[in-house]
N, C-alpha and C positions, 0 to 999 in steps of 0.2 A: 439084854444089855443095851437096844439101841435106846430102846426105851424111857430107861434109866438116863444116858446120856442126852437124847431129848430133852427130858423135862429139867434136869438141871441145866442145861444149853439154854434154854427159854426161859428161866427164871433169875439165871444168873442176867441174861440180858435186861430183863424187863427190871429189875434192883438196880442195875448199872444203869441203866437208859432214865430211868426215872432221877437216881443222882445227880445224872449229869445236865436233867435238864433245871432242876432245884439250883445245881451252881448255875447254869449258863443264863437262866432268869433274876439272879440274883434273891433267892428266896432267905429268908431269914437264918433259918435253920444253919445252912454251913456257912453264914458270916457269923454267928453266934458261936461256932465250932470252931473257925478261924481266926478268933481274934481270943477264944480261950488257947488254943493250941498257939501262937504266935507266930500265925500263918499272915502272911500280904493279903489284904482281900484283892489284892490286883492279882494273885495267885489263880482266884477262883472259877476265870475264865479257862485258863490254860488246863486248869485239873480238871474243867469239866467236858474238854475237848478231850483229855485223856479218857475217860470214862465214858463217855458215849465211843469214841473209838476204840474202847473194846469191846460195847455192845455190839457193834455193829461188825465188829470183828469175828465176833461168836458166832451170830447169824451166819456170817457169809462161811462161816467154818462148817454149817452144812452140807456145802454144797464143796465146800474145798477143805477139808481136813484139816491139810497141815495151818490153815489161816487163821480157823479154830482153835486150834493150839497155840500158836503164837498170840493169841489176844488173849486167852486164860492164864498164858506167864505171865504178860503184860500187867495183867490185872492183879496176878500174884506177887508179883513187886510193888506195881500201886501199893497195892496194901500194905507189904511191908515197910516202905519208907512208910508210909503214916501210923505204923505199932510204932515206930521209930520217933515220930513228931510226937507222940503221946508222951511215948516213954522222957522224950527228952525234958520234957516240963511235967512230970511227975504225974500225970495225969493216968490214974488207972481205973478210970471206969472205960471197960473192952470192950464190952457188951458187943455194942451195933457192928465194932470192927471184926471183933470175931466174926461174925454173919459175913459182912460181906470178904472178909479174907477169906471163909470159909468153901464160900461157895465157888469164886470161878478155880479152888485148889481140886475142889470134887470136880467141879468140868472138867479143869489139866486133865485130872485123874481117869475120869470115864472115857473122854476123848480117845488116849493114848489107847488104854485098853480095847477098847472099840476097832480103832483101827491097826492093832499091832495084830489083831484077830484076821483079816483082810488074806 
């Protein structure tokens, strides 16, 4: 199980971490994202300080569990306000969001179980 928990710990970070530094550098990609969804590109700062702070959330939730988990909701909200920004301008291609809603849901997931085992 730790395992498991692990590698999606590490991957969900390293997705998030890499997002966040595409917004915090202003890379093309989520101002192309942000101006289809009718997001502020002044947003993109702030979302990307959300998203590396859950990376870095995750990490430390190795070593502190319950920290882990708090950044894997975190993230699990992120993502849902942005089904949300999709949804609200009709926009239904999921794809990429799926993935990343997906994954810090399996951390929550692994996390808990991991340590309710303790």
């Amino acid at each position: 199980m730790f395992a498991a928990y692990l590698v999606a710990t590490l991957l969900t970070s390293a997705v998030n971490g890499l997002a966040a530094v595409a917004n915090l550098t202003g890379h093309d990609y989520p101002k192309s994202q942000a101006d289809k969804l009718g997001v502020p590109r002044s947003w993109m700062r702030p979302l990307g300080i959300l998203l590396g702070s859950g990376a870095l959330g995750l990490l430390a939730g190795l070593a502190v569990p319950a920290l882990g988990a708090l950044a894997a909701a975190g993230l699990v909200l992120y993502f849902l306000g942005a089904l949300w920004t999709h949804l609200r301008v009709r926009d239904h291609e999921l794809g990429g969001w799926l993935l990343f809603f997906c994954l810090p849901a399996a951390t929550l997931a692994l996390n808990l179980a991991q340590h309710s085992q303790l």
